[in-house]
C-alpha positions in Angstrom: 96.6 175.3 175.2 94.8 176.4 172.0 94.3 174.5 169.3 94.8 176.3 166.0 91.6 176.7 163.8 93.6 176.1 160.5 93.6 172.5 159.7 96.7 172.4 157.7 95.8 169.3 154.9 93.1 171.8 154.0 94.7 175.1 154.4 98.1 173.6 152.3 97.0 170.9 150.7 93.5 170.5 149.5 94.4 168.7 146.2 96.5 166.3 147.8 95.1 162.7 147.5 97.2 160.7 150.2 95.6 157.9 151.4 96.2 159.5 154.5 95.9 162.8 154.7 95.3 163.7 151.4 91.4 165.8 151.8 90.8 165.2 147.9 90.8 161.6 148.7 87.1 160.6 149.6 88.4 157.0 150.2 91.1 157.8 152.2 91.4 158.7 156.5 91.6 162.5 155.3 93.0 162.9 158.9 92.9 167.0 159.5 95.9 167.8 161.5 95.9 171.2 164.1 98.7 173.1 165.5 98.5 173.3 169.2 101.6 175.0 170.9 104.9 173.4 170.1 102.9 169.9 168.7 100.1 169.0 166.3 97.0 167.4 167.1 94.1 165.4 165.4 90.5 163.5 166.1 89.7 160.9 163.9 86.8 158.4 164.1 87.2 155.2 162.6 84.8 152.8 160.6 84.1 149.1 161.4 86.1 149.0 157.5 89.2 149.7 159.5 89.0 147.4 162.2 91.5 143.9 162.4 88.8 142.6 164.2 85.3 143.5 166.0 86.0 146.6 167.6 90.0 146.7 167.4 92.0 149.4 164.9 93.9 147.4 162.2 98.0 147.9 162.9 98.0 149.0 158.8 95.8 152.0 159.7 97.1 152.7 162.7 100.3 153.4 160.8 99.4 155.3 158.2 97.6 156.9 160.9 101.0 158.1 162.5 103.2 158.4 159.5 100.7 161.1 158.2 100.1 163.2 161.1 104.1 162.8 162.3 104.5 163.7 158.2 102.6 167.0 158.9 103.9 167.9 161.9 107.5 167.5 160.1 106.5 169.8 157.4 105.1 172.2 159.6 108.1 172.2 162.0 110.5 172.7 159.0 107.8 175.9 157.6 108.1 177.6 161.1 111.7 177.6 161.0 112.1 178.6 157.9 110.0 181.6 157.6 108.4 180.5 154.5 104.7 181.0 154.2 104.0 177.1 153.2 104.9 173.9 154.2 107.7 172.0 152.2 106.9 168.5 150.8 108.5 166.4 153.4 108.2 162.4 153.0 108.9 159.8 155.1 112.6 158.2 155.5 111.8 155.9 157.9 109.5 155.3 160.7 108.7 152.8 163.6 105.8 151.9 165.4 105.1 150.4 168.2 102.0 148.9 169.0 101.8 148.8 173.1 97.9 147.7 173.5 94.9 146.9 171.6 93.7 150.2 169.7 89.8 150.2 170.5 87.7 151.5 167.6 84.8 153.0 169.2 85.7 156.5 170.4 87.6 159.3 169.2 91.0 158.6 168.1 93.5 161.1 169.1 97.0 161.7 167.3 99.7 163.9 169.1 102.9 164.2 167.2 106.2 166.7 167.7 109.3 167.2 166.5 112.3 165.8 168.4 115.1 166.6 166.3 115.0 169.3 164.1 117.4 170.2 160.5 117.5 172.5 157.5 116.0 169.5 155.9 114.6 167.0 157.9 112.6 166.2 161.1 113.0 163.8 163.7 109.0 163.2 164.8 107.4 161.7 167.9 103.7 160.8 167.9 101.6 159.0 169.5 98.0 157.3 169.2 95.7 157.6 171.9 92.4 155.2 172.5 90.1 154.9 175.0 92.0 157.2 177.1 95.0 155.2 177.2 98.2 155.4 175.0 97.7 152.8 172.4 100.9 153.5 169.9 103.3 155.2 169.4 105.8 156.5 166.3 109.2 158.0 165.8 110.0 158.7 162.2 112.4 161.1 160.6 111.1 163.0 157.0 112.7 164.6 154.9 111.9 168.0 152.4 112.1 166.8 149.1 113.6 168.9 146.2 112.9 169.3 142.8 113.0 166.1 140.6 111.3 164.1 143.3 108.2 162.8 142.7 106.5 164.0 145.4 108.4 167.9 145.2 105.0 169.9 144.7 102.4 166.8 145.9 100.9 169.6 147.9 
């Protein structure tokens, strides 16, 4: 399957400063998210800064890790069908993650995220976390477009 060449943080959203995502953020994971069929997709390295321990992904990261990417691929999932040229703001409702093994730090982190459930408004998201070649994590979360008043309606 090919991967999109559009990452969609910078394509939508280069002013956004998310700790996550956000590319205007030079502190942050600025984790660049791809579309790649029906699912997006991301690399992302990480830093001995983000480790729990020597060589280990820290379970805060690895979280914010999912809840971006799954955040993205809602917004994107709600953009396609809805016609409209750009992504709405979507934020989080809830999401869980499970942590199923010890996320190792030193290799390419891959995200993989798509939409389960799908409304006018809102997403149902599955994504996962992959490490070493293994699953390491997974994520089910459910966002929601925001509307005007919100403080995050226009973040992007």
């Amino acid at each position: 399957m090919e991967k999109s060449p559009l990452c969609l943080q910078e394509t939508y959203a280069p002013n956004n400063a998310c700790f996550g995502c956000g590319p205007s953020n030079p502190k942050g994971l600025r984790i660049r998210s791809f579309a790649e069929g029906d699912q997006l997709v991301a690399e992302w390295k990480a830093e001995p800064h983000h480790e729990a321990f020597p060589g280990m992904l820290n379970g805060g990261i690895i979280g914010a890790l999912l809840d971006c990417h799954a955040n993205w691929t809602a917004a994107w999932t709600l953009m396609k069908q809805s016609g409209e040229p750009t992504p709405p703001c979507t934020v989080t409702a809830e999401f869980a993650v499970k942590l199923l093994r010890p996320t190792p730090t030193n290799g390419l982190i891959r995200l993989v995220a798509k939409p389960v459930e799908v409304k006018a408004d809102r997403a149902v998201i599955h994504a996962e976390l992959h490490a070493g070649g293994k699953l390491c994590d997974t994520c089910v979360g459910t966002f929601v477009a925001v509307k005007p008043g919100h403080p995050a309606y226009h973040r992007w």
